[in-house]
DRENVEX-547770 format. One record per residue (C-alpha): x, y, z. Coordinates in Angstrom, 3 decimals, padded with zeros to 6 digits. Last residue first. Example, Ala and Ser with C-alpha at 12.3 -4.5 7.8 and 13.67 -1.06 7.14 Angstrom:
# DRENVEX-547770
R        c1        c2        c3
R   013.670  -001.060   007.140
R   012.300  -004.500   007.800
This chain:
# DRENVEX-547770
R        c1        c2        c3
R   009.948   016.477   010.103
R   010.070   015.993   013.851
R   007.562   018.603   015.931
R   009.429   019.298   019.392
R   007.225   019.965   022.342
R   009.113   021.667   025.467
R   009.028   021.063   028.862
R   010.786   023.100   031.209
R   007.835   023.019   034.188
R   007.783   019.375   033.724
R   011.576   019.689   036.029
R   013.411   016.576   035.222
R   017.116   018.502   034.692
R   015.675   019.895   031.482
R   012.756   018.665   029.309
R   012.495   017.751   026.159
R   009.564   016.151   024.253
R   008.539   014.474   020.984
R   005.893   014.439   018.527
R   005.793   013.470   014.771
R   003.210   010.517   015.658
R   002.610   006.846   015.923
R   001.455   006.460   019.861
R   004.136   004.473   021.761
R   004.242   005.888   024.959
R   006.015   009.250   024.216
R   009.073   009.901   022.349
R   010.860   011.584   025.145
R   013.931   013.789   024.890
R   015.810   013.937   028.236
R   017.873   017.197   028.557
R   020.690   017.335   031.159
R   022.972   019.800   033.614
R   025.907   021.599   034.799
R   028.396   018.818   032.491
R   026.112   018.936   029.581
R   023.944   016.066   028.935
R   021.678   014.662   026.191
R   019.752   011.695   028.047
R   017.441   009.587   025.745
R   013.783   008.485   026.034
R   011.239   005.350   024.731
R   008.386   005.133   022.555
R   007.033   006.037   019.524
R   010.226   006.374   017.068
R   009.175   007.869   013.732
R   008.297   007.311   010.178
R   005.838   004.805   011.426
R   005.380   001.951   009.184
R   008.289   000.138   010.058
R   007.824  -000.117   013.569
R   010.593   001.778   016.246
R   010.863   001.551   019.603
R   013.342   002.935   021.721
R   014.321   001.266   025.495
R   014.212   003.854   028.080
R   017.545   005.808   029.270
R   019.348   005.651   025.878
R   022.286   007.893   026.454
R   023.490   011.185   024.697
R   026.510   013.204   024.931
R   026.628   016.636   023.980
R   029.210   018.482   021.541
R   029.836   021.842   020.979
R   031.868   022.355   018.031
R   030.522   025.855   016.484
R   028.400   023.646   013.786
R   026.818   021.589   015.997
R   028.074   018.354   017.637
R   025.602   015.352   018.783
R   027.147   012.430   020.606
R   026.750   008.931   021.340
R   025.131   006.116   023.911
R   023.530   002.925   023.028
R   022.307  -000.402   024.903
R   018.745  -000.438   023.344
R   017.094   000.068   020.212
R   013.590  -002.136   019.698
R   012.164  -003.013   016.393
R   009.062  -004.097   014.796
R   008.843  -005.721   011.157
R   004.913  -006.121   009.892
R   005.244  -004.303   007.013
R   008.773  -005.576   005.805
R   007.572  -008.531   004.007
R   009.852  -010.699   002.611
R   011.565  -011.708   005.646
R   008.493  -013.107   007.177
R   009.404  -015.270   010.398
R   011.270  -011.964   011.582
R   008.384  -009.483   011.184
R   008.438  -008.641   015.182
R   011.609  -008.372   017.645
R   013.985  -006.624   015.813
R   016.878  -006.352   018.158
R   019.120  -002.807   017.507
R   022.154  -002.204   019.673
R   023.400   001.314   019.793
R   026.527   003.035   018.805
R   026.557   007.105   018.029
R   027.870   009.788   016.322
R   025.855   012.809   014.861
R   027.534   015.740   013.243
R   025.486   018.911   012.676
R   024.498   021.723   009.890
R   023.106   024.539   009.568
R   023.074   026.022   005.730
R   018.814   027.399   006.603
R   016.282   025.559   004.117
R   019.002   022.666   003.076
R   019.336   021.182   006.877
R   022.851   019.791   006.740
R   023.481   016.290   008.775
R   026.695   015.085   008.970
R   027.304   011.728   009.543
R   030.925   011.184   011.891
R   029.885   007.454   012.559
R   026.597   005.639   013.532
R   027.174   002.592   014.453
R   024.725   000.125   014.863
R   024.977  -003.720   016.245
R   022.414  -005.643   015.153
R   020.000  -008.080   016.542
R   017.471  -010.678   014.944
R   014.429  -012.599   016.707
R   012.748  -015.461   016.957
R   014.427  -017.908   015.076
R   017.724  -017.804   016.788
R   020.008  -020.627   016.156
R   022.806  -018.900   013.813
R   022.993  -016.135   017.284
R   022.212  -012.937   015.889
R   024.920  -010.218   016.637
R   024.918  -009.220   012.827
R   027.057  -006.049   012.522
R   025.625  -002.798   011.034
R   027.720  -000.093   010.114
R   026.260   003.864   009.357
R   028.527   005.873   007.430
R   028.945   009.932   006.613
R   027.113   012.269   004.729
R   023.652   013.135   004.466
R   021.374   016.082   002.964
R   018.022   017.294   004.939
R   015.048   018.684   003.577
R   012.998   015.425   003.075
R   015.930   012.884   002.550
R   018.757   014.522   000.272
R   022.004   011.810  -000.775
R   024.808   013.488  -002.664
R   026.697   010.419  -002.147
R   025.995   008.667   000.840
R   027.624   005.921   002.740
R   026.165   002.277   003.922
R   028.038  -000.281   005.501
R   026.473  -004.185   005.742
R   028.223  -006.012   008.250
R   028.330  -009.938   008.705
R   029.382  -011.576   012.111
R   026.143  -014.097   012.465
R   024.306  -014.151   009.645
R   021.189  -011.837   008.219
R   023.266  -009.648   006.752
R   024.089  -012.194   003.845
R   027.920  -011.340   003.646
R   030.483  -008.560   003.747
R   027.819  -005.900   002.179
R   028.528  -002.779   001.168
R   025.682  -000.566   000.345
R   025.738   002.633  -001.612
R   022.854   004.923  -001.096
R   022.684   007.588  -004.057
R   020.927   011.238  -004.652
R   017.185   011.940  -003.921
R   014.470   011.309  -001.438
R   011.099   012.630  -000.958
R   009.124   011.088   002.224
R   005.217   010.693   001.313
R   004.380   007.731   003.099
R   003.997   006.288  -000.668
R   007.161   006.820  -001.608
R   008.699   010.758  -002.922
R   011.005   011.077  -005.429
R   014.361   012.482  -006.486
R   016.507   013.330  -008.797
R   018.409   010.164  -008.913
R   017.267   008.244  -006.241
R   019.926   005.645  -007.001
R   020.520   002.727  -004.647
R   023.944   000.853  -005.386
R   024.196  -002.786  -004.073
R   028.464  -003.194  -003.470
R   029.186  -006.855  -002.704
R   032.732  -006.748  -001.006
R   032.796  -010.027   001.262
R   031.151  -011.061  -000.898
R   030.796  -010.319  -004.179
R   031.172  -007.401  -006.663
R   028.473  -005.374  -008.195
R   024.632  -004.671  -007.661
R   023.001  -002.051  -009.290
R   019.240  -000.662  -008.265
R   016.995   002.456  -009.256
R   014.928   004.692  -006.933
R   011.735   006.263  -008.630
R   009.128   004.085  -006.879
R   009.948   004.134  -003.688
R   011.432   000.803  -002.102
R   008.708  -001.343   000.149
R   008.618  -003.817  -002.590
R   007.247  -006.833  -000.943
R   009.268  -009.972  -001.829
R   007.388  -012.815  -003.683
R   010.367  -014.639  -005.687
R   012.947  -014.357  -002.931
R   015.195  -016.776  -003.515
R   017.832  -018.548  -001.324
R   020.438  -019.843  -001.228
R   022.192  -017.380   001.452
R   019.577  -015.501   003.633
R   018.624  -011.783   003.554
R   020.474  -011.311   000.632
R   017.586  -012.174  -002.008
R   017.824  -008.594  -003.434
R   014.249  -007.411  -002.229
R   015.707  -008.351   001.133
R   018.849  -006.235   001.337
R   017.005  -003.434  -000.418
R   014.431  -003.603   002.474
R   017.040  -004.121   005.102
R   018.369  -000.925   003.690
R   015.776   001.230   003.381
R   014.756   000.662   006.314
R   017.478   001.127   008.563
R   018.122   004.167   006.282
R   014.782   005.590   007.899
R   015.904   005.041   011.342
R   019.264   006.922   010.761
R   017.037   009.549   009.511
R   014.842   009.778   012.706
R   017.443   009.599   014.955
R   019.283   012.163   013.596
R   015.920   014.867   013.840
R   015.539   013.539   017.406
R   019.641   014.167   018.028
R   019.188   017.899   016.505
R   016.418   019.022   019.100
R   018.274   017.505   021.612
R   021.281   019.701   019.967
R   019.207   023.245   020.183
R   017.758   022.333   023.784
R   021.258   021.533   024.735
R   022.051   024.992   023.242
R   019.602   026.984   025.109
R   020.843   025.268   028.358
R   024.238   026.350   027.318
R   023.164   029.958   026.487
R   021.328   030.459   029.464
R   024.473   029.352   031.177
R   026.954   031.351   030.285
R   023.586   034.671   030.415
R   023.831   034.069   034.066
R   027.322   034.192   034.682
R   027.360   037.142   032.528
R   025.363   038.583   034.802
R   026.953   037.480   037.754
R   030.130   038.755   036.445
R   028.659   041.872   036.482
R   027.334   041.952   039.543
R   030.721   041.008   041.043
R   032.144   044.169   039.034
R   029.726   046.517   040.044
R   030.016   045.510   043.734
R   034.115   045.618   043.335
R   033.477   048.875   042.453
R   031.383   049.907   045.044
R   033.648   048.529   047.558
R   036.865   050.293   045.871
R   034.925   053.892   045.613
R   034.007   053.432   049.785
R   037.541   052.469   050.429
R   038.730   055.618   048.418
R   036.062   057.867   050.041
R   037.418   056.611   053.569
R   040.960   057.477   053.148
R   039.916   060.917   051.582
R   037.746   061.376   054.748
């Protein structure tokens, strides 16, 4: 009977202990899928911010008459906010253009900025093989402050009138959310075509762009990374503060997010859902 107890005490305990491990099993991977949630959550928030430099910078870049060598812009639309003031030093290929919010302002979409852009540029960043690098110093858009470079690298062929393409990496920014101390790194390398507003590079109202070809990474604080994929082409118009259309992939090795813009409605909405099921869906309301 003593023989039998003992067998009976080391089955039961190896029950408690298997259930246990379940458990925490279980609660691994709620936590992971919570996190990719989290970090999808994170990547649409870094999307939208890169996407806001992009403008400010091919706006700077054109109110400055270095769209296009020899030439001059006397009728440029000033799509800058009203606060921010300019200085431009050096030349090519190390012609600095210096964007100073000071302490801040917010344009006429009503996005407050503050703190400096700096641009570099190698050459007019509208030919073939020139790069324009921007850091930040101290640099707050809505509640957010930046740090880190973004390069862009003309892949225009001198020929094409029709359209203009970039290459545009996003490297080691870190993104701090003022109203809480979190804060995130996004990476990433995607090619950008603008494919409307090209025959009128003075006015940057009517400029449409697609992003395409890109993959990257979003990190939190902790160190988890996930890596994200473009899986439908992103589109992006000037006058919407937001991507519209398209998707991207955020995986984790056990599963995947995709984060959807929508179909190409102007608004601060996006999705995620997990592993494709609808029933998973959740709404996500970009600043």
């Amino acid at each position: 009977m003593k023989y039998i107890k003992t067998i009976l005490f080391g089955f039961t305990g190896l029950i408690l202990l298997t259930q246990t491990s379940c458990k925490k099993n279980d609660s691994s991977s709620t936590d992971e899928i919570e996190t990719s949630f989290d970090l999808s959550s994170k990547q649409a928030v870094s999307e939208t911010l890169t996407d806001d430099v992009n403008n400010l910078v091919f706006s700077t870049i054109d109110l400055n008459n270095y769209s296009f060598k020899n030439q001059t812009n006397t009728s440029v639309e000033n799509a800058l906010p009203p606060c921010v003031s300019i200085a431009v030093s050096g030349n090519f290929p190390n012609r600095i253009i210096k964007l100073d919010f000071g302490s801040g302002c917010t344009d006429t979409f009503g996005i407050f900025r503050s703190g400096i852009i700096r641009i570099q540029l190698s050459d007019s960043i509208r030919n073939y093989g020139s790069t324009a690098t921007v850091t930040f110093d101290n640099f707050h858009i809505k509640r957010f402050k930046k740090a880190g470079s973004i390069i862009w690298t003309n892949l225009t062929p001198n020929n094409s009138f029709n359209s203009r393409t970039w290459r545009r990496q996003v490297q080691n920014v870190e993104i701090t959310d003022t109203t809480d101390g979190r804060n995130w790194l996004h990476n990433s390398n995607k090619t950008i075509t603008q494919y409307e507003g090209v025959a009128s590079p003075r006015y940057r109202f009517d400029d449409k762009y697609k992003i395409y070809d890109g993959s990257g990474s979003v990190t939190n604080s902790n160190g988890t990374t996930r890596n994200t994929t473009i899986l439908d082409t992103l589109f992006k118009s000037f006058l919407c503060p937001h991507i519209d259309k398209g998707s991207i992939k955020i995986e984790r090795s056990s599963h995947f997010v995709v984060l959807n813009y929508g179909n190409g409605n102007c608004d601060n909405i996006a999705t995620v859902t997990l592993d494709g099921n609808p029933a998973s869906t959740r709404t996500i309301i970009l600043p």
